[in-house]
N, C-alpha and C positions, 0 to 999 in steps of 0.2 A: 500766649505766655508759656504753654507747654515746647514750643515750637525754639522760644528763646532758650527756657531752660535745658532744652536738649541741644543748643550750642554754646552756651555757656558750659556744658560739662564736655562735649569734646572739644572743645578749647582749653579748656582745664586739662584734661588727660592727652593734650598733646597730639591728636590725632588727624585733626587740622588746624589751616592758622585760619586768621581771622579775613582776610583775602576771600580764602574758600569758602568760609563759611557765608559771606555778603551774597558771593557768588551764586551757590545753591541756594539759596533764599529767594535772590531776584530770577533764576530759573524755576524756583517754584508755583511763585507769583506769575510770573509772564506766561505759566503754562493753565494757572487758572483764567488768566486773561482773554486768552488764545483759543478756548473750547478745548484744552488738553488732547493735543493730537496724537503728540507720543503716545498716551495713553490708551489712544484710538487703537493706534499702530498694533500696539505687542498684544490689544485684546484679538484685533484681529490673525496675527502669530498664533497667538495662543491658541485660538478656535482653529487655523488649519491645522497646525499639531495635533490637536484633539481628536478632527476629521482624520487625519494619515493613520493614527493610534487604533481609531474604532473599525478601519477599513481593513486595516494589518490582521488588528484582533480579530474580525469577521473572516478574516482569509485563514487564519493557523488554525481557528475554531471548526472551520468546515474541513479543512485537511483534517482534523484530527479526527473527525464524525468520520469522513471518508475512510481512511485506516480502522479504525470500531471498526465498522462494517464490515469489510474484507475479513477482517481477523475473525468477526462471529459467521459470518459465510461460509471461511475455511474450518470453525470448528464445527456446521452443522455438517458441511460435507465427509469431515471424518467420522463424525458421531452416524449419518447412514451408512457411511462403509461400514461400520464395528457391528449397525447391528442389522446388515442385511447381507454378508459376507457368508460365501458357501465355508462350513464351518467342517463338513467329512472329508477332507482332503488327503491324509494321508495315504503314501499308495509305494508302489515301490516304481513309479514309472518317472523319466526324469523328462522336467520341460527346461531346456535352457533358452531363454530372450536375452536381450540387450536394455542397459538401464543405465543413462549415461554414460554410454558410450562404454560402458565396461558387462561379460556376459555373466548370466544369475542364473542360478539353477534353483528349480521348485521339487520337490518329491512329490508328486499328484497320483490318483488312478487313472486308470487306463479310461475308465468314462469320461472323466475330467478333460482330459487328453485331447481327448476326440473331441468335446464340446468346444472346448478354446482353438484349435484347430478351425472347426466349423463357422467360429462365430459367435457363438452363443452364449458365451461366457469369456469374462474379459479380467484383465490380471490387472490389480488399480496398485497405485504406494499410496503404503501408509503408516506414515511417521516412518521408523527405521527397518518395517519389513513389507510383505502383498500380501493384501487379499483377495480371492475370487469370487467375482460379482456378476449376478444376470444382464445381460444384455442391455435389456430397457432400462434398470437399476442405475447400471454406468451412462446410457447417452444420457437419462434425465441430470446425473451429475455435472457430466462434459458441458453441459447447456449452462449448469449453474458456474461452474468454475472450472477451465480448464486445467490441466496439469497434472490430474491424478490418475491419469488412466495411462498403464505403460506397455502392454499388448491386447491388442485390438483388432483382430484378425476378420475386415470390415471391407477390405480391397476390393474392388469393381473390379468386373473383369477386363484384364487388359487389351487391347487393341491392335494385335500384334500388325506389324508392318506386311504387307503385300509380298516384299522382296526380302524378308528378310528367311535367309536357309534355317535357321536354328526354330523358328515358327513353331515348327510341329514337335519340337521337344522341350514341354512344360517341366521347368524343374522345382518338384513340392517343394512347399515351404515347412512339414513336416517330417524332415527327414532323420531319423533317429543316429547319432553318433557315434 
């Protein structure tokens, strides 16, 4: 009865005729008749939607745990740099390297010098300036996260060629300007 009175009012208010409404009626019916397939249909629609939705969400969800992570990786790596950075640096002796391709000048001591020179100590970025970090300090970093460390003065000894004349004249890599 609720079925009629609800075409009796959109037949009143004009929104079908009486045609259409007979129409949906006996598609409604024939779809109870039938074990309602359509209806099978669009649950089963609706369910792989649902699957595409929770698979998506599980993929942006891990992307975004993945980023977290790098970002708090990158903050513990510069939080060891701040607090295990050789902090007496001042000196009046200049180190110039390269840092993007553009060169940087450090004011260090003359110890300093010689250390980064040798090895021993290693020139990291951090955030907009360097600081100078021990050796094993910096690989355990490089191991966690590449990219911070911008002189590294770590080179194997090279191999020179058999034939080649220039062999026997090593030219430092510490040569003051």
């Amino acid at each position: 009865m609720a079925k009629n009175a609800l075409q009796a009012q959109l037949l009143k208010a004009g929104l079908v005729d009486s045609k259409k409404a007979k129409q949906l009626s006996k598609q409604s019916q024939h779809a109870k008749r039938t074990g309602d397939s359509a209806a099978a249909e669009v649950k089963k629609d609706l369910a792989e939607a649902q699957a595409k939705k929770t698979k998506k969400d599980l993929k942006l969800n891990q992307e975004k745990q993945e980023a977290l992570e790098q970002k708090m990786l990158k903050a513990n790596v510069i939080q060891m740099i701040k607090q295990h950075q050789i902090t007496d640096t001042q000196g009046d002796v200049d180190y110039q390297f390269v840092d993007y391709s553009k060169v940087k000048k450090i004011h260090i001591t003359q110890k300093l010098y010689d250390q980064i020179v040798a090895g021993h100590v290693v020139i990291a970025r951090l955030e907009e300036s360097y600081a100078l970090l021990p050796r094993p300090l910096a690989d355990r970093i490089n191991t966690k996260l590449e990219g911070f460390m911008v002189v590294s003065n770590d080179k194997p000894d090279e191999d020179f060629a058999t034939d080649d004349p220039y062999a026997a004249y090593v030219i430092p890599d510490d040569l003051m300007w």
